[in-house]
N, C-alpha and C positions, 0 to 999 in steps of 0.2 A: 957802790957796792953791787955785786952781782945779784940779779934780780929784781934789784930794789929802781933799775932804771924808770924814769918819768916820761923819754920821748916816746911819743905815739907808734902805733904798728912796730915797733920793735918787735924781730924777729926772734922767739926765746927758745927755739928747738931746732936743733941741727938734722931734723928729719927732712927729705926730700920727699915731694911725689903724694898720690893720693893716701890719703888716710883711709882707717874703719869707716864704712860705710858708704864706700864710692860706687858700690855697686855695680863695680866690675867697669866701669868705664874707661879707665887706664888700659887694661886690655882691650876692649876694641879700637881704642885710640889707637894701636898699635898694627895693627891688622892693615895690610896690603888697600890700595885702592885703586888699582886697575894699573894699565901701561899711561904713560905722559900721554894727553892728548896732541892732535897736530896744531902747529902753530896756529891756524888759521880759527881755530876753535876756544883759544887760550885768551877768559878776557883778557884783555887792555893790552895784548899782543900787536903790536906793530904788524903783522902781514894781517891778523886779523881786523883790523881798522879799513884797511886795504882793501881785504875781501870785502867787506862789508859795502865800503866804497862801489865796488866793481856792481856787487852783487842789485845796490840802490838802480844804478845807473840801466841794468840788463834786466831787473825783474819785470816781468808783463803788467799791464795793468787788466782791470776787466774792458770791455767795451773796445780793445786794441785794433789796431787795423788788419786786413788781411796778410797770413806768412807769418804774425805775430810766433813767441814760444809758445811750445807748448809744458803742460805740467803734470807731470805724472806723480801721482798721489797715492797713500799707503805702503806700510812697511812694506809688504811681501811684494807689490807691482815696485816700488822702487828698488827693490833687491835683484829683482827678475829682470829689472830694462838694464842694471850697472852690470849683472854678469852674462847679461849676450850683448857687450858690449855697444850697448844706446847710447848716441853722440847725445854730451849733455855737458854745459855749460857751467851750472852749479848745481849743488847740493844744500838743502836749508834744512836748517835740526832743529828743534825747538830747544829753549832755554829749558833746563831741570826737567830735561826727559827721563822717565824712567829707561835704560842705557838697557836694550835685550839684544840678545845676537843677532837681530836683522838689523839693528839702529848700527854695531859696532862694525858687521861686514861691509855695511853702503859706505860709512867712513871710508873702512879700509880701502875699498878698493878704491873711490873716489880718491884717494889719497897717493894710492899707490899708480893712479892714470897721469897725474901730474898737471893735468888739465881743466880737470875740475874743481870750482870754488868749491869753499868748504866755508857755508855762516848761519852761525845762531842766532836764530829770531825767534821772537815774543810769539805766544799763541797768538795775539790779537792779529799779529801780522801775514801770520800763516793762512788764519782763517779770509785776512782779506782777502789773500791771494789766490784760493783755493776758493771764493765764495761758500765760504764755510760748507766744504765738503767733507767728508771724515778722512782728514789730513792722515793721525795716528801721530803727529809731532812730525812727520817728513815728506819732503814735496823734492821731486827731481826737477829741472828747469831742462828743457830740449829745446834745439834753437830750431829756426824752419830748415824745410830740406829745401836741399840746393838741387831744383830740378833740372834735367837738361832738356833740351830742342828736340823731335821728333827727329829731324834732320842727322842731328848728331850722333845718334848711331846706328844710323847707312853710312854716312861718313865712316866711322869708325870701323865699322866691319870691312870696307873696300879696301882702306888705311891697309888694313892686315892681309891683304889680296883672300878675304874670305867673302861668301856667300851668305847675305846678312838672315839673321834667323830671329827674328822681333815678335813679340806679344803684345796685341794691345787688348783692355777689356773695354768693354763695353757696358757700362751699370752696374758694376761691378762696386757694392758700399760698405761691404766689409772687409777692413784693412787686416784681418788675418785671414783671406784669401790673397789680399794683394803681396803680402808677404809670402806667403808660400809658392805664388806664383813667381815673383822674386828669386827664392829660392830655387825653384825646378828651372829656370833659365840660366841660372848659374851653376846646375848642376849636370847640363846637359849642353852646354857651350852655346847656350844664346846669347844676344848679342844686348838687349835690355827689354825693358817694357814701358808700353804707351797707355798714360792714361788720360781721361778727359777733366778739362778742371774743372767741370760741373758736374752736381749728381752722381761722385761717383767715390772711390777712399783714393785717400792719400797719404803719404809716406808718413805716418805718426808713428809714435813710441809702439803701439802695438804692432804696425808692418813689420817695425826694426826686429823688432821678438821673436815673433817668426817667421823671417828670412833666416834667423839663427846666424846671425854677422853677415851675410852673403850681399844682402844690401851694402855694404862698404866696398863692393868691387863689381855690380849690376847698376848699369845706369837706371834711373825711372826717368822719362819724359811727359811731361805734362804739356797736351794738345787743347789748344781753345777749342777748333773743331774738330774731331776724331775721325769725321767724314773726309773733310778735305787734307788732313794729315795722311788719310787713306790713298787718296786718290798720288797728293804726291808721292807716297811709296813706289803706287803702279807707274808713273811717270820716269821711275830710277831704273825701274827694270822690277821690279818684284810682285810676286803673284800672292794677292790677299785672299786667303782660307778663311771660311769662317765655318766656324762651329755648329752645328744645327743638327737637332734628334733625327728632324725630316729632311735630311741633308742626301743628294743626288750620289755624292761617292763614298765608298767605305774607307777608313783609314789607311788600312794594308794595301787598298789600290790606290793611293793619294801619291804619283810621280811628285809632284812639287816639290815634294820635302827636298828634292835632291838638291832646288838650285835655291835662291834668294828667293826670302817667303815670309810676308807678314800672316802670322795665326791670329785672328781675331774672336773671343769668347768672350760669352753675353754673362746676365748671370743666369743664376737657377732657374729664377720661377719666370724670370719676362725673354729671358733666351737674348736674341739679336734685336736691336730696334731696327724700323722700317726701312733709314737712310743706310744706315752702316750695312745691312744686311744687302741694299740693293747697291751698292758699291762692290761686295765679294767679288771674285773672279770666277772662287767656285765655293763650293758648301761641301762641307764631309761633316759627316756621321763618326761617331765611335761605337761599333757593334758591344755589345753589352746581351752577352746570352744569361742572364741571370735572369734579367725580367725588368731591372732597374730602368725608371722613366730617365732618372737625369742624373749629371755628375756636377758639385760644385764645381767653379775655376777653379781653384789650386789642384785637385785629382786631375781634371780633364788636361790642364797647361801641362801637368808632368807624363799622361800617358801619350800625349801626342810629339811636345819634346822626346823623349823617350826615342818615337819613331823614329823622328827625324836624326835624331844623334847616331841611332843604329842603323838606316842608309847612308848617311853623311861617311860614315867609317868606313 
């Protein structure tokens, strides 16, 4: 008889769906929740198993050997090194991150490079990697830079029947000077830049930044010795300037520029060291009528390229 059934959980109302007093959860149950994530991102995702794999095998450890990745950490620095296009291997996101428009654009674009892993990992493992720095849930992974030979580009410039036009610094340890020197040689048709492997910056996520992409098509060279990397330049044919407040020539009288010419700049505050300085062929000045003592490298590399690009013409 209807109603009078005995089996258990018997269903006796033909109503579907929440009832009185759901409290509006059916409704938000219903509410959008974002675009599909990328495979690589989707647990128990077959390409994600993958990445994960790839990403085990390629993560740095601490105490790594020299050239090891490096890691560039925080939403806003990892947003900043994917859209001036920083060579970088993987992308790591933390598990149940709170999802804001930097975490969703570093995806994106990571995703949209085609190059870069894309894996979610545990805080715990983020903080190893990062030695518990203020990660913010996201760590970029940059591999080492692939430096070239001093040699290679005089080579290179000959190659092209041109008159080689190089940079090298000299103590030079902040890598957003080395980038913008970078930059100003690629904007002024030089041919790359030298640096020494001690003591001095080198090509990191922050050079890459500001080069402003220009590093992708600027060689950098790394010299054991800066002096004797010098000295074989002048052996090629080429006359090494060096930069100096108390420098014997002024710019606008600096004939060099016209033929193959290593420009070599100190930094700021220590200028030229003692060997490199006594290697020069010649020393110039940058007249500076303001009153100003000194110019960082990345100003001084662009007003002197500069020069040299507008005799070269």
């Amino acid at each position: 008889m209807a109603g009078n059934s005995q089996r258990p959980n018997r269903r006796t109302s033909s109503k579907k769906g929440a009832q009185v007093g759901s409290g509006g959860k059916r409704r938000r149950g219903l509410e959008g929740k974002g675009p599909t994530p990328p495979a690589e991102m989707r647990k128990g995702h077959a390409k994600q198993r993958a990445a994960q794999a790839r990403a085990r095998r390629a993560a740095p450890r601490r105490g790594g050997a020299k050239g090891t990745a490096e890691l560039v950490v925080g939403r806003n620095p990892v947003v900043e090194a994917l859209r001036e296009g920083v060579p970088a291997t993987t992308l790591y996101v933390q598990q149940f991150i709170d999802n804001d428009d930097r975490v969703r654009e570093a995806v994106r674009i990571a995703g949209e490079r085609g190059t870069v892993h894309l894996l979610e990992a545990p805080r715990p493992e983020l903080d190893r990697m990062t030695n518990r720095l203020n990660h913010q849930g996201i760590v970029l992974q940059v591999p080492p830079y692939d430096y070239a030979h001093p040699e290679d580009l005089t080579a290179a410039a000959f190659d092209e029947g041109e008159d080689p036009l190089i940079v090298a610094l000299d103590g030079v340890t902040d890598p957003r000077n080395l980038g913008a020197v970078v930059r100003s040689v690629s904007a002024f048709g030089g041919h790359g830049v030298v640096v020494p492997e001690r003591r001095a910056a080198g090509m990191t996520a922050g050079a890459w930044k500001t080069s402003a992409g220009t590093a992708a098509r600027t060689p950098v060279a790394r010299a054991t010795n800066l002096t004797r990397a010098l000295q074989t330049y002048q052996k090629a044919g080429l006359t090494v300037v060096g930069l100096d407040a108390d420098g014997d020539v002024e710019l606008p009288a600096l004939e060099a520029l016209d033929g193959p010419v290593a420009l070599v700049i100190g930094s700021e505050g220590k200028g030229l060291s003692r060997l490199v300085g006594e290697t020069c062929d010649l020393r110039v000045r940058i007249p500076m009528p303001g009153g100003a003592e000194s110019l960082n490298a990345g100003v001084a590399a662009g007003v002197v390229l500069y020069e040299a690009a507008r005799r070269r013409a």
